[in-house]
N, C-alpha and C positions, 0 to 999 in steps of 0.2 A: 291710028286706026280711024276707019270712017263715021262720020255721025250714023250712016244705016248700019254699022256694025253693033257699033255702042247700043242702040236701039233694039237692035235684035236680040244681043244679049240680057238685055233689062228684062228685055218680056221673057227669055226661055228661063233665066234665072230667076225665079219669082219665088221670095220665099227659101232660105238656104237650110244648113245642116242644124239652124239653132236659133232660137227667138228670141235669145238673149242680148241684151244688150252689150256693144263695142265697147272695149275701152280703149280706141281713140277715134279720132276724129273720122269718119268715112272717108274711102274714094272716091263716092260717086252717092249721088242722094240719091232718098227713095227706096222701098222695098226691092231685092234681088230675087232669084231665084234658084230652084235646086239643079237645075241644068235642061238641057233641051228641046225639045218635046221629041224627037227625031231617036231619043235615048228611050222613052217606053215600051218602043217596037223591040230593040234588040235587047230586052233585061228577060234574060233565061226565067222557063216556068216549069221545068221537070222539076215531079217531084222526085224525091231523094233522102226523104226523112220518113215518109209516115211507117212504114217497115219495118221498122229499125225496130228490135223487141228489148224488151226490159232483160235484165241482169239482175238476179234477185242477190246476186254476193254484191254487189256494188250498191244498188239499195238501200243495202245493210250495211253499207260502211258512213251514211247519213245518220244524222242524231236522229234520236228516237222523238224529238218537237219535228223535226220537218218531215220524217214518214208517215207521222199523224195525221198530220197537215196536208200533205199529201204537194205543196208547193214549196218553192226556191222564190223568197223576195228578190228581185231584180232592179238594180238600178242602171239606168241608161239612159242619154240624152235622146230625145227623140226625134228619128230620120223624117226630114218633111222636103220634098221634091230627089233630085236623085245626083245629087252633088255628092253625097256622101258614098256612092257606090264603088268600087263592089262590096264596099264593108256593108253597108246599110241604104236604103233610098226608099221610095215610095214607091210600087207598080200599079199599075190597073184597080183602079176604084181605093186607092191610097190605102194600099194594104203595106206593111213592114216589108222588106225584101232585102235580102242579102246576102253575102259569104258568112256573117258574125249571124243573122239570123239562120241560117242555117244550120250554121256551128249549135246552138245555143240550143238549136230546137228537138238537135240527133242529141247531143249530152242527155238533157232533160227526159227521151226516151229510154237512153240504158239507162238514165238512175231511175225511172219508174215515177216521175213525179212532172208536174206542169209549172212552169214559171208563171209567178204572179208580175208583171212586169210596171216599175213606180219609174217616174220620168224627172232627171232631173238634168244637170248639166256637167260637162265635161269634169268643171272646174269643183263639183258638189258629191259629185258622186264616191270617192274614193272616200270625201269627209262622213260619207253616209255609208257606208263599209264601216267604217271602224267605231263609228256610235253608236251600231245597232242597227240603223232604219232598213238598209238593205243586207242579204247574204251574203250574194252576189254583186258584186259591179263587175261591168260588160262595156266600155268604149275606144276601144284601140287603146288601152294602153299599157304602153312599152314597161318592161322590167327595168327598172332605173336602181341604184343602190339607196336612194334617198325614197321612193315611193317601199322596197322590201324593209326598209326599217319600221314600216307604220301600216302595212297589208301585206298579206301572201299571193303568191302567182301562181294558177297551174296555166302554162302555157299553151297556145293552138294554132298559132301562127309565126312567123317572122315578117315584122315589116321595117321597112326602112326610111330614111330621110333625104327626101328629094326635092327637085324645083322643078316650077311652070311656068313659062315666058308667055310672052308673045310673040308672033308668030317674025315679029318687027323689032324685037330685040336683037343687037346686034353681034351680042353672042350664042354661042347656038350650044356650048358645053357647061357646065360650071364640076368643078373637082374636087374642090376647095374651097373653104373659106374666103381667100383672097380672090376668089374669082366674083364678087361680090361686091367687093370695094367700090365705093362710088353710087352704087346702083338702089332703089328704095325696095324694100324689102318686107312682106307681108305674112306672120304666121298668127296662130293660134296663142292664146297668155296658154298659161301653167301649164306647159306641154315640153315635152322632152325637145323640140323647135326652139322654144325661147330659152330652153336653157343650153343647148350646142350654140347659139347663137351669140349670147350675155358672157359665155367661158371666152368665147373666139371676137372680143369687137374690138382686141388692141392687136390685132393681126393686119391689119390693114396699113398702121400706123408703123409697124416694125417692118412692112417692105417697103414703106414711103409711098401712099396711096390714100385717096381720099378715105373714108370709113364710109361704112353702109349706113344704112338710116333705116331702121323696124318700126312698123305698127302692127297692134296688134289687133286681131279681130277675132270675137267668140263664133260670128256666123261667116260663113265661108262666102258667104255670095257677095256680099260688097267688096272682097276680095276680086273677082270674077271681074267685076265693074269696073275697076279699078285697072286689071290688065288692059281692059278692052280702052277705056277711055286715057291711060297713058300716067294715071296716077300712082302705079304700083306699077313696078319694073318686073319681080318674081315673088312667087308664091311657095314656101317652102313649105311643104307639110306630108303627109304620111305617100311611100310611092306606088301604093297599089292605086289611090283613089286620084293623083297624081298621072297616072299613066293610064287609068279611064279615061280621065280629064284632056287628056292630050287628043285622045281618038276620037272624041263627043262632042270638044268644044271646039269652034269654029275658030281659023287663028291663032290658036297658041301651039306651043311646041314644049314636050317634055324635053329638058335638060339633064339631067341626069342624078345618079343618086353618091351623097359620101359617106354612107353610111348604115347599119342595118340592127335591129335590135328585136327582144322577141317579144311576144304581144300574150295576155295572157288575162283571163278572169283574176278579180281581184276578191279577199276574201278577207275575213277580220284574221291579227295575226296569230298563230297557234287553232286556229279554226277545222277541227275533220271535214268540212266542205269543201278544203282546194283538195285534198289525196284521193276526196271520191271522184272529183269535176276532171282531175289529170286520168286517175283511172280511167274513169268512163272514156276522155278523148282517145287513150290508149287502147279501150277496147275498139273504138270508132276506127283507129289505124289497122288494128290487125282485123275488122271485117270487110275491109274496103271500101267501106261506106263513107270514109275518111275525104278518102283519095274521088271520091264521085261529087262528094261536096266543092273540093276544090277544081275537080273539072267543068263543072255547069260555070263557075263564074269566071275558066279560065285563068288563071291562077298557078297551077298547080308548083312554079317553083319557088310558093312563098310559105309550102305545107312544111311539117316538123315532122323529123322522122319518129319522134317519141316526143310525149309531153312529159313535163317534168315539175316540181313544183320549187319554185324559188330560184330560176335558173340564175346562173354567174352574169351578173349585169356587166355590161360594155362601158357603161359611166353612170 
């Protein structure tokens, strides 16, 4: 890719989905970005929530500490430029925006109460669910058997596990694991990505093929950097923000997805906060306010037809 590409993408990527520090070595020095400024025009602004009226039986299916209260502690890593969309990104005058803020914000209306919202990290948040400091945790993530042993799920989404090339990579599909072999490969730590990934690294060696090569990165955008300057071959991470990413980013090309799992608020386990937060998305399904959420960020075939709490994990 061209030195004016690499360049261009530095400056639209300024700042990614997280402040945290890598753990490994960058693709590309230097601050990134949340994606392109070309992406602020087209980030939907109907409203679609404020409407939505309280459910006084649902309400009351909250402990009687957070009715008082009259708020839901929220943990979630915080969206800064717009890499992270349509789950989450920054709009106009860097307000939150999202499919997950949306989600989160119609909930909060039929139970009748306001998120106090605490900002941590991908990798902190679920630990902060189950100690107490948050109710709720809110970041994409997937219903795994080993996360339901230690937090509960009410469900709101389904997402899946995809790649992002370059536009100059000279495969254009991947299907498989094996379609990977040889190639350097970039996802998120403690993320349902490194671990399809760490199950599957002796596949490459069972068809007789070089093995892949993973780093990992807490922020998305040295990632970005990395496709653009030739450091990073694919990008494997969640395919809604994935197939954004293909339409927005300059150069790269969606590859395709192996995989799909369901996504779902996270809650301490044995907690009445996930039966009221599934309720509540259920009642959000059967007023259609549901289905308006997922049509503003275009979406709609990654919505659930019921939420559920604790659904049957995929691995």
């Amino acid at each position: 890719m061209t030195g004016a590409v690499v360049g261009a993408l530095a400056l639209a990527l300024l700042s990614g989905c997280d402040s945290a520090a890598t753990t490994a070595t960058t693709p590309a020095a230097g601050p990134a970005a949340g994606g392109p400024a070309s992406e602020a025009a087209s980030i939907p602004s109907q409203d679609v929530v404020s409407t939505i009226p309280t459910d006084a039986a649902l309400h009351a299916e909250l402990p009687a500490a957070i009715q008082s209260r009259g708020t839901l502690l929220l943990g979630t890593s915080q969206a800064i430029g717009t890499s992270g969309l349509p789950h989450a990104g920054q709009g106009p005058g860097g307000r939150t925006v999202g499919l997950d803020v949306d989600l989160r914000d119609a909930v909060a209306k039929v139970l009748g109460v306001r998120w106090d919202i605490q900002y941590g990290t991908f990798q902190t948040v679920i630990p902060g669910v189950q100690n107490g400091r948050y109710d709720v945790g809110q970041d994409n993530f997937g219903a795994t058997r080993a996360r339901e042993k230690v937090v509960d799920f009410a469900t709101y989404l389904n997402d899946g596990q995809s790649f992002l090339g370059s536009k100059e990579l000279k495969t254009d599909s991947v299907t498989s694991l094996t379609d990977l072999c040889g190639y350097n490969i970039a996802t998120s730590p403690g993320s349902t990505f490194q671990q399809i990934l760490t199950a599957g690294a002796s596949k490459c060696a069972a068809v007789g093929k070089s093995p892949y090569h993973v780093q990992y990165f807490a922020d998305a955008a040295p990632i970005f950097l990395g496709l653009a300057n030739g450091k990073v071959d694919i990008y494997f991470g969640p395919t809604l923000s994935l197939k954004y990413d293909a339409l927005n980013l300059p150069d790269t090309k969606y590859l395709g997805q192996i995989s799909t799992t369901p996504v779902g608020f996270v809650t301490a386990k044995g907690s009445p906060v996930a039966k009221a937060i599934s309720d509540a998305v259920n009642k959000l399904i059967a007023s259609g306010a549901y289905a308006k959420i997922f049509a503003k960020w275009g979406v709609p075939d990654t919505a659930v037809s019921s939420s559920v709490v604790n659904p049957a994990a995929t691995f």
